[in-house]
C-alpha positions in Angstrom: 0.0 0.0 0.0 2.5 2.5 0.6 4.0 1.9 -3.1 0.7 3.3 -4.0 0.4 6.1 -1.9 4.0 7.2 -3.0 2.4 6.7 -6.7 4.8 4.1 -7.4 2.3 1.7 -9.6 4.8 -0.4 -11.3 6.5 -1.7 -8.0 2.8 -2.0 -6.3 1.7 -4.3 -8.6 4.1 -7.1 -8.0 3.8 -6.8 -4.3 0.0 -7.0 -4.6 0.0 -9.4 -7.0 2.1 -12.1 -5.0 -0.9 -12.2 -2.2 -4.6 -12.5 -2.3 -5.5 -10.6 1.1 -5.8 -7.0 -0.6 -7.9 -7.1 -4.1 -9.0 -3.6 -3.6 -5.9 -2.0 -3.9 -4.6 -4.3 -6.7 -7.7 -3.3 -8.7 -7.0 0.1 -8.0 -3.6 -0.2 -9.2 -4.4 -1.9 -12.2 -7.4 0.9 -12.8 -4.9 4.0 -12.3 -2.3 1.9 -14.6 -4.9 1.9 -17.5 -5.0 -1.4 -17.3 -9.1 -1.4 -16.9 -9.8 -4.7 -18.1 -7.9 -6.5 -15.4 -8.9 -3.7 -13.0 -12.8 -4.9 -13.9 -12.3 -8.6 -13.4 -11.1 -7.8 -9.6 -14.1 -5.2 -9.5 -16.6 -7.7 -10.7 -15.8 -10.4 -8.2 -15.6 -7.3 -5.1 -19.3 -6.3 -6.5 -20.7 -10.1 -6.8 -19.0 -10.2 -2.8 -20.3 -7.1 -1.9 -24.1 -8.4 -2.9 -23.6 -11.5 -1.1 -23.4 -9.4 1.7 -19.3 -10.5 1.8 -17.0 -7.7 2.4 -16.7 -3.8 2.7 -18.4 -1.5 -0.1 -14.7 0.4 0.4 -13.2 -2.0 -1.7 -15.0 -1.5 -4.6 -15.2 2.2 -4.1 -11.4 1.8 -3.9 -11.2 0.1 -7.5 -14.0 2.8 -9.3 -11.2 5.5 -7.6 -8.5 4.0 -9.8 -10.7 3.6 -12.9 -11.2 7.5 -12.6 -14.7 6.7 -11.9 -15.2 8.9 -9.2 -19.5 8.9 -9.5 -19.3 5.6 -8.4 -16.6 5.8 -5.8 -18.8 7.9 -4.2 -22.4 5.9 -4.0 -20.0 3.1 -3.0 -18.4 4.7 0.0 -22.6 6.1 1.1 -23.0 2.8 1.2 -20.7 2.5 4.3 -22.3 4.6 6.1 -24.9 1.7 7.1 -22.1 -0.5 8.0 -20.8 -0.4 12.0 -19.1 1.8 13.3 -19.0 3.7 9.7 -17.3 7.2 11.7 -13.7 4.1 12.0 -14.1 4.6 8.1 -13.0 8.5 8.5 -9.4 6.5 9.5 -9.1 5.5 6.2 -10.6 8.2 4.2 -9.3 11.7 6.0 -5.9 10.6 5.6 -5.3 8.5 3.0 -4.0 10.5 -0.2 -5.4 8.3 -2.9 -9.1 9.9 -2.6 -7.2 12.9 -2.8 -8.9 13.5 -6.3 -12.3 13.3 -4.2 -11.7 16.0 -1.6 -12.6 19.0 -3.5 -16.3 17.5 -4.0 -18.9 18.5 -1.3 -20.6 15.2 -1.9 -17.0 14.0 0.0 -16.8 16.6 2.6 -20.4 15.9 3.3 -19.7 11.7 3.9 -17.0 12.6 5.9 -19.0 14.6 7.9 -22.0 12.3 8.3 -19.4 9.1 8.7 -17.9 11.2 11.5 -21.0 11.4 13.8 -22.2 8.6 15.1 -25.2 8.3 17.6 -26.4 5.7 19.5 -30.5 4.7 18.4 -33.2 5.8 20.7 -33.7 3.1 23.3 -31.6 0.7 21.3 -29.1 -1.7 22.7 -25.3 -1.1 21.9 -23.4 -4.3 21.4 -19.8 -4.0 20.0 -17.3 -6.6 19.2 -13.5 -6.7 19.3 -11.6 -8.5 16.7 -8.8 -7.7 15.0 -9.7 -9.5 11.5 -12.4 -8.2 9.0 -14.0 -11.4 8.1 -14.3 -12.2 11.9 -16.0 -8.9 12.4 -18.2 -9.5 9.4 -19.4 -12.7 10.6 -20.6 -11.7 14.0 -22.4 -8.4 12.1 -24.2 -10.7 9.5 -24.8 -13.8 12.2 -27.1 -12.0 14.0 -31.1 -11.6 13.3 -33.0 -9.3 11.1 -34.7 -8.1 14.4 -31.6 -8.0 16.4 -30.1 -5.9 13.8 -32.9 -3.3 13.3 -33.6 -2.8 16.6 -29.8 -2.5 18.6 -27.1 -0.8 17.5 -24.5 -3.2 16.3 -20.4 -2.1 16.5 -17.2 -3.6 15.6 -14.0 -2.8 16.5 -10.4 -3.8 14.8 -8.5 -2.1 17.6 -8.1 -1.4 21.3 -6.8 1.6 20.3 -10.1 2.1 18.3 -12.4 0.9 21.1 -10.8 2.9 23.5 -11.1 6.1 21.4 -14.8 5.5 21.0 -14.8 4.5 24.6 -13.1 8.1 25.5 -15.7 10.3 23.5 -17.8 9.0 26.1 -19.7 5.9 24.4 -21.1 3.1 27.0 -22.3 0.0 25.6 -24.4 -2.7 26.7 -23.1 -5.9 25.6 -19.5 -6.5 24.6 -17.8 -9.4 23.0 -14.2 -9.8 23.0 -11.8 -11.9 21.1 -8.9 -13.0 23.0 -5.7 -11.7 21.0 -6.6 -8.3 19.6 -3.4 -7.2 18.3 -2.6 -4.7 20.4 -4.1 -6.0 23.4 -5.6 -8.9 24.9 -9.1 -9.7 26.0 -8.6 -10.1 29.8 -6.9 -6.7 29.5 -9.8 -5.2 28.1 -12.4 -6.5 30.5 -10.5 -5.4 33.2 -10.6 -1.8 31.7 -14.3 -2.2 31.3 -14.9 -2.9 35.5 -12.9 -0.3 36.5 -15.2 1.9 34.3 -18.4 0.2 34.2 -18.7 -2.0 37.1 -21.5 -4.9 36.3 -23.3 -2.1 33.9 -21.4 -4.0 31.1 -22.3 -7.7 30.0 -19.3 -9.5 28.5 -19.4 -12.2 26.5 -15.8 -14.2 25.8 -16.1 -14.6 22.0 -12.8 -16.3 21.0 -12.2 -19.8 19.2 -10.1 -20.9 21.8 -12.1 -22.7 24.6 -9.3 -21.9 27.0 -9.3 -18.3 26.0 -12.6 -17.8 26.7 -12.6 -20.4 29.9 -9.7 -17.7 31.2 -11.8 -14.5 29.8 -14.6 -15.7 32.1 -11.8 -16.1 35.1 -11.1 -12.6 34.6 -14.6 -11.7 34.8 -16.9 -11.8 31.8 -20.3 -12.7 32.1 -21.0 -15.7 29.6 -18.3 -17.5 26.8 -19.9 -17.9 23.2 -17.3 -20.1 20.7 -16.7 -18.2 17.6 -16.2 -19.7 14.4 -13.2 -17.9 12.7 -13.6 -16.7 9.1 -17.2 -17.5 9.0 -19.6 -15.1 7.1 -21.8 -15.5 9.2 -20.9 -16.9 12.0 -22.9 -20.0 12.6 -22.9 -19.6 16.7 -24.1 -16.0 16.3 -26.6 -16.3 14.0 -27.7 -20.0 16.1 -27.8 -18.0 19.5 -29.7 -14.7 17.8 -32.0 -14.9 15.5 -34.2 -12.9 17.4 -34.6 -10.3 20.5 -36.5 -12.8 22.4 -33.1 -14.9 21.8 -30.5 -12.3 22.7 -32.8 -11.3 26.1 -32.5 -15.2 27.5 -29.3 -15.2 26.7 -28.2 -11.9 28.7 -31.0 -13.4 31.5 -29.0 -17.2 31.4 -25.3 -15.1 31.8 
């Protein structure tokens, strides 16, 4: 990625092309290269993901940057505006130099601006999860019910550093889950940090794949363990444990 933020095209496209984690930006090489048709074929497959309900709209407003298409950069990056928390998208966006070419367009300034102020829904639930992959944290967003997800406020988180920034501006939630390694921190770390701030307001759920990672999650206080399935989209023990609001309440009353 940095080859392409230095504008150095020719040298980004071998290192992207020897890996398969980062399609996005190897379409958007391949679009600012000129080389459109190879930059379609990657588009195609992030658009036939993306209605699948598999992966970020980003990506594919990523690839429609490098084609020059900038119209449809921008109804792709709305899109992420439904998806939670879309104001961790402003991370990307504000600094990044490639969308550049998109700043001086008030439909940009406005997204920014919109992406940048969250608010928690009337009387709705908050429930966040920490996990430092993307298809982890796609899994648990798409594994829950259509009524779970309309009526609470769903969050993930890829960071500590992220969670506690959101944590800082003053956000409480309801319901946490927590992996066990986070990257930058670890779970038991993290639910400590929630008691000292929270006391028993919080209910946390040890969410890792690892049944001794959540066994010593629950040692170090957290309410209930739920095994996650890595890399599932959706996650089968999500969506089998909430499916609806009737499920999600016995399962807070049974922790």
């Amino acid at each position: 990625m940095i080859y392409i933020q230095k504008g150095m095209l020719a040298e980004a496209l071998i290192e992207l092309s020897k890996t398969p984690f980062y399609p996005e930006f190897l379409g958007y090489a391949y679009g600012a290269s000129g080389r459109t048709d190879d930059a379609r074929r990657i588009l195609a497959k992030l658009l036939e993901n993306q209605s699948r309900g598999e992966g970020s709209a980003y990506r594919a407003a990523l690839v429609y940057l490098g084609l020059g298409e900038s119209n449809a950069a921008l109804e792709n990056l709305e899109m992420i505006i439904e998806e939670s928390p879309a104001y961790l998208w402003t991370a990307f966006l504000k600094p990044d130099p490639l969308w550049d070419p998109l700043r001086s367009d008030p439909r940009f300034k406005d997204l920014l601006d919109r992406m940048n102020s969250p608010s928690k829904l009337p009387g709705s639930m908050q429930i966040c999860f920490i996990d430092d992959r993307e298809e982890n944290r796609e899994g648990w967003l798409k594994g829950f019910g259509p009524e779970v997800s309309t009526e609470c406020d769903l969050r993930t988180f890829a960071s500590a550093f992220d969670w506690y920034h959101w944590l800082n501006d003053g956000n409480q939630p309801d319901v946490v889950f927590l992996d066990f390694f986070i990257g930058d921190a670890i779970g038991s770390e993290l639910i400590e940090d929630l008691m000292a701030r929270f006391a028993n307001d919080v209910f946390i759920v040890a969410h890792s794949s690892m049944a001794e990672a959540n066994a010593g999650m629950v040692e170090a206080g957290a309410d209930a363990m739920l095994p996650k399935v890595r890399l599932a989209v959706p996650s089968p023990t999500i969506r089998e444990a909430f499916s609806s609001m009737a499920d999600l309440k016995s399962f807070l009353r049974r922790g």
